[in-house]
C-alpha positions in Angstrom: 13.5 -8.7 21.1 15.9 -8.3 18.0 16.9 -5.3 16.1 17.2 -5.1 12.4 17.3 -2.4 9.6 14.7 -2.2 6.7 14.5 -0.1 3.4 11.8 1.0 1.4 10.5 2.6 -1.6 7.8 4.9 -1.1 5.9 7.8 -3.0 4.0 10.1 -1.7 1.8 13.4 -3.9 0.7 16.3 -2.3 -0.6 20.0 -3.2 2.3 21.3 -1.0 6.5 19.7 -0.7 5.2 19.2 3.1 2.0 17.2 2.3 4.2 15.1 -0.1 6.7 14.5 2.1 4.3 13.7 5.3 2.4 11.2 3.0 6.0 9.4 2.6 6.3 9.1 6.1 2.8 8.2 6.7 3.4 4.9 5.0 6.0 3.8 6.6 4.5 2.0 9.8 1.4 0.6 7.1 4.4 -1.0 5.1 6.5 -2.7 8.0 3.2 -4.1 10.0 2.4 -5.3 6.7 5.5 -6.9 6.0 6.5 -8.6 9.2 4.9 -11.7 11.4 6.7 -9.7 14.4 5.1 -7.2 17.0 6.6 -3.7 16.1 7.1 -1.8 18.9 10.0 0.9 17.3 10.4 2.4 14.0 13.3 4.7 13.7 14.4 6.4 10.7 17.6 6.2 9.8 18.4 7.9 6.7 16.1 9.2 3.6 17.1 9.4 0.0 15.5 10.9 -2.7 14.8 9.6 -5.6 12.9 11.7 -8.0 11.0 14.4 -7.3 8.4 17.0 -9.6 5.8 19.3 -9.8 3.0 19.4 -12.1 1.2 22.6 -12.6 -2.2 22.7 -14.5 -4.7 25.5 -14.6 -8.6 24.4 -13.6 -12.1 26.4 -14.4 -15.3 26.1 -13.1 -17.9 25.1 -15.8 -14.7 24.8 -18.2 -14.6 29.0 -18.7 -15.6 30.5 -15.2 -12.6 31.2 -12.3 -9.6 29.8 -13.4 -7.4 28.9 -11.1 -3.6 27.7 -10.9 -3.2 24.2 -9.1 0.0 22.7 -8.2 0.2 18.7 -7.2 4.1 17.8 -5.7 5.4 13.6 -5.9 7.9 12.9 -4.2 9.7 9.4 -4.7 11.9 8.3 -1.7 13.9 5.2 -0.6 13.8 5.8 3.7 16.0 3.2 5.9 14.4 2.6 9.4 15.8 0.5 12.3 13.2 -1.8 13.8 12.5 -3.0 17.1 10.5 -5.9 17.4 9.1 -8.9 19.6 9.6 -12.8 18.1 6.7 -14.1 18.1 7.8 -17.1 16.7 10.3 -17.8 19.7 7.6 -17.2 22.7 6.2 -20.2 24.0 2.5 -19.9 25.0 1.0 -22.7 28.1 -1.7 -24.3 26.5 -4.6 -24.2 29.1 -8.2 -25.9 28.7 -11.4 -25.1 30.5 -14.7 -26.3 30.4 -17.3 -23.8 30.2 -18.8 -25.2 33.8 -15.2 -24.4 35.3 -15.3 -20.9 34.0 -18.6 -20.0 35.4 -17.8 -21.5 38.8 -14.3 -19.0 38.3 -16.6 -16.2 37.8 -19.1 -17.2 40.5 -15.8 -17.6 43.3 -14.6 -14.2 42.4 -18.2 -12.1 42.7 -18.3 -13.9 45.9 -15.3 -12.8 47.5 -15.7 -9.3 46.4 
């Protein structure tokens, strides 16, 4: 097991602060899986820091004239430090084992009969 600390930039755009912010935080487990050989087994954040946030407001209509409507879309751009837990695969030694397919039947057959 080791323990290290990673950052990241992320963005995440939402119709509400909360659904930006949530996207942010969804990412963060797709981006350290994707980034390490290791098995992950904790992610803990550390510390977030924002880097830029906005709003953009437009106005939308059905049919281009019919129920106009206000729309609001929120991106948030963050830089989130997590500390990682994870399992070396690299330094696990695996026993190499080989069976025939005749042994493995004859395994199967021993263990149906002693149940």
């Amino acid at each position: 097991m080791r323990e290290f600390d990673q950052t990241m930039t992320l963005t995440g755009v939402g119709e509400t602060k909360e659904a930006a912010f949530n996207q942010v935080f969804s990412q963060i487990k797709n981006k350290v899986s994707r980034e390490s050989n290791d098995i992950i087994f904790r992610i803990e954040p550390v510390d977030i820091e924002v880097l830029s946030a906005s709003v953009l407001t437009y106005k939308e209509r059905f049919l281009g004239i019919f129920f106009p409507r206000t729309r609001t879309r929120y991106t948030v751009k963050a830089r989130v430090s997590v500390r990682l837990c994870a399992v070396e695969l690299s330094k696990i030694d695996f026993k190499e084992e080989q069976r025939s397919t005749a042994d493995k039947m004859l395994g199967l057959k021993k263990k149906a009969k002693t149940q």
